[in-house]
C-alpha positions as CSV (number, residue, x, y, z in Angstrom):
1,X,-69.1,96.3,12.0
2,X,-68.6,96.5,8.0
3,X,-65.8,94.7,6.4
4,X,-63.9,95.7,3.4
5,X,-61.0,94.5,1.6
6,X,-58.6,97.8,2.0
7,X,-56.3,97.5,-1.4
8,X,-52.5,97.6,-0.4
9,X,-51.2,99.6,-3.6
10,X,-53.4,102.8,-2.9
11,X,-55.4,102.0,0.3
12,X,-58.6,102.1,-0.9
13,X,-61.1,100.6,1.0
14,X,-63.4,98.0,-1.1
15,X,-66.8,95.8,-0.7
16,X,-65.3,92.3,0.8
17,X,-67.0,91.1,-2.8
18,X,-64.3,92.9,-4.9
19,X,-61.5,91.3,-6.3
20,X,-59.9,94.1,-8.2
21,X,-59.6,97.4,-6.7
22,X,-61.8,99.7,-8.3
23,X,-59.4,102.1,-8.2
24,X,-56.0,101.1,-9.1
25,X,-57.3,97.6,-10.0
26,X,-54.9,96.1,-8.0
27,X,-55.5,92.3,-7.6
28,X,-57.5,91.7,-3.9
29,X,-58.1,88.4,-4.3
30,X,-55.9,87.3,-1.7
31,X,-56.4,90.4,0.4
32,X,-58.4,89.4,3.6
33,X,-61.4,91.4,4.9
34,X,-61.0,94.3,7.5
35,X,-63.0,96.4,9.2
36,X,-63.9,99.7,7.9
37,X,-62.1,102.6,8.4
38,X,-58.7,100.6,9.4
39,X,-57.7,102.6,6.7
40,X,-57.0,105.3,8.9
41,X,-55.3,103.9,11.8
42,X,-51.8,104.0,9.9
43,X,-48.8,103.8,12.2
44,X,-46.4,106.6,12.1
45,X,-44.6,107.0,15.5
46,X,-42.0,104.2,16.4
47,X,-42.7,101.6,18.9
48,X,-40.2,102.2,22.0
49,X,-37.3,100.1,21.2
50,X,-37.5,100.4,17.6
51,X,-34.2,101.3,16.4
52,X,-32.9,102.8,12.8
53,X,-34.5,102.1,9.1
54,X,-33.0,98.6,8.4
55,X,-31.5,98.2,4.6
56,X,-34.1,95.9,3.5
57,X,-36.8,98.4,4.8
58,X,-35.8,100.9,2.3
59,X,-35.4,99.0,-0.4
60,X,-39.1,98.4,0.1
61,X,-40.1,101.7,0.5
62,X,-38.1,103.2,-2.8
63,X,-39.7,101.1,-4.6
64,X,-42.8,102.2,-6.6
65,X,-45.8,100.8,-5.6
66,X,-47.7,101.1,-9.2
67,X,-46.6,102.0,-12.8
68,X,-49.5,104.5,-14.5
69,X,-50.3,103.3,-18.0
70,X,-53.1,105.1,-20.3
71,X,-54.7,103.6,-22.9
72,X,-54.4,105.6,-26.4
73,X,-57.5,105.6,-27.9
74,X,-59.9,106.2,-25.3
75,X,-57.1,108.0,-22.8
76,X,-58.4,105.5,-20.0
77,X,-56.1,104.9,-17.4
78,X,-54.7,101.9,-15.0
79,X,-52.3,101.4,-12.6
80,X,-50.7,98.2,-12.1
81,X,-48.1,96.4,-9.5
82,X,-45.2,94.6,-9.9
83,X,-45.8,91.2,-11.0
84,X,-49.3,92.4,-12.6
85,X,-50.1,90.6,-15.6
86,X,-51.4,92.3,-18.2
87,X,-54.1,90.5,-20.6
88,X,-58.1,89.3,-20.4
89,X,-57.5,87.0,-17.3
90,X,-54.7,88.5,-15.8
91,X,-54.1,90.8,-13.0
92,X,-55.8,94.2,-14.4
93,X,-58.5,91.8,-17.0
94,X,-61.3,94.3,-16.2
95,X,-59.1,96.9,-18.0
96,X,-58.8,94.4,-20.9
97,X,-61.9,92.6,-21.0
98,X,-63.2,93.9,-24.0
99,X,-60.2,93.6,-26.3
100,X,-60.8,90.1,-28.2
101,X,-57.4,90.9,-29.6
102,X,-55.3,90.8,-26.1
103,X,-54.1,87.4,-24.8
104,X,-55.7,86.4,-21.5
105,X,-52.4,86.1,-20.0
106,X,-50.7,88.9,-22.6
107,X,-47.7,90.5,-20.5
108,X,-46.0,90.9,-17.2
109,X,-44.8,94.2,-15.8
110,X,-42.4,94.1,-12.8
111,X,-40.2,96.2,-10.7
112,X,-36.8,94.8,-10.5
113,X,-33.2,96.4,-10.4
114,X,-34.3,99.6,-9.6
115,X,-37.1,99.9,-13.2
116,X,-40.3,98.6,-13.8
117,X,-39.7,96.0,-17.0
118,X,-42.3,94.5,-19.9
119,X,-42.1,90.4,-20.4
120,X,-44.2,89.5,-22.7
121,X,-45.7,85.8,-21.4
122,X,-46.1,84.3,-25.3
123,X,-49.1,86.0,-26.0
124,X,-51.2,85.2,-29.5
125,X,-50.6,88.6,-31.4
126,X,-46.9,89.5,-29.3
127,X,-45.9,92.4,-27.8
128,X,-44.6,95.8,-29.2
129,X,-42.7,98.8,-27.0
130,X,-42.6,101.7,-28.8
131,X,-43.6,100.4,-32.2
132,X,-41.1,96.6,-31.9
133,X,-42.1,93.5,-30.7
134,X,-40.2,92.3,-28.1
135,X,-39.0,89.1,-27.7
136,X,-41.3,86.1,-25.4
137,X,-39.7,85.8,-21.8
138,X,-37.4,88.3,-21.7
139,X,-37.7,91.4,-19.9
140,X,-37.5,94.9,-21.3
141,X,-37.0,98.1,-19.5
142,X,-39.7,100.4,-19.2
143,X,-39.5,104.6,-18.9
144,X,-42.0,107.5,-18.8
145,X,-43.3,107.9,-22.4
146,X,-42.8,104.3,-23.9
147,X,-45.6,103.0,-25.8
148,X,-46.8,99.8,-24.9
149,X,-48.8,97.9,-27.7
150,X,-50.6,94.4,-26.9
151,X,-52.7,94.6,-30.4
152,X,-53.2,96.5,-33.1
153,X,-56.6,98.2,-30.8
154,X,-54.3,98.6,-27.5
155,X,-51.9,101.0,-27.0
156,X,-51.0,102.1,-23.5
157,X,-48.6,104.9,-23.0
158,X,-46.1,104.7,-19.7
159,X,-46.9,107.9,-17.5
160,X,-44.6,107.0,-14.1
């Protein structure tokens, strides 16, 4: 029986060797081997005695589970999860690895309050949305559109 590491923001199912998704580069360093094709046994029918949708079960499930960001010179895309850090090192680094001029640890995207939000985490050069730099440690509010700048070489447009 194969393992895999089955990513839990889009499901795809990874070598056990992988520690970013290679499709949403989701973070799967902490994800635990299963076997292969678990993927497909999703549960859809109710369990007898399950009752209604609790509150804290659909806070869960309204919340976006990536935001889509697109890089502006090259039109490369990622999709990230809340609490993903942003930067060389962080969460999505294979996305970054190549920019000198992006921190390790740039910025943190989360979903919180019903929108995903920008924090830059102190990073060397700062953090701009849609052409400013934002201020260290607090979090900004993020919509379809805004432009995202970690350097003068990274741009990443917000597409959801």
């Amino acid at each position: 029986m194969e393992l895999v590491k089955l990513c839990p923001a889009c499901g795809d199912e990874n070598p056990i060797s992988e520690i970013i998704c290679r499709v949403c580069m989701t973070n799967l360093s902490l994800v635990s081997p299963t076997p292969m094709g678990s993927a497909a046994a999703v549960h859809n029918e109710p369990e007898a005695g399950e009752g209604e949708i609790r509150e804290e079960e659909m806070t869960i499930s309204s919340q976006p589970a990536e935001l889509a960001l697109s890089s502006m010179s090259d039109g490369r895309q990622v999709s990230v999860g809340s609490g993903c850090v942003l930067g060389r090192s962080g969460t999505a680094g294979a996305f970054f690895s190549d920019l000198k001029t992006v921190s390790r640890r740039h910025a943190r995207v989360d979903f919180s309050g019903g929108s995903w939000q920008i924090e830059d985490l102190g990073s060397t050069n700062g953090t701009k949305l849609n052409g400013r730099f934002i201020e260290p440690g607090r979090p900004y509010t993020l919509k379809a559109g805004d432009i995202i700048g970690l350097s003068a070489g990274c741009e990443l447009r917000v597409m959801r």
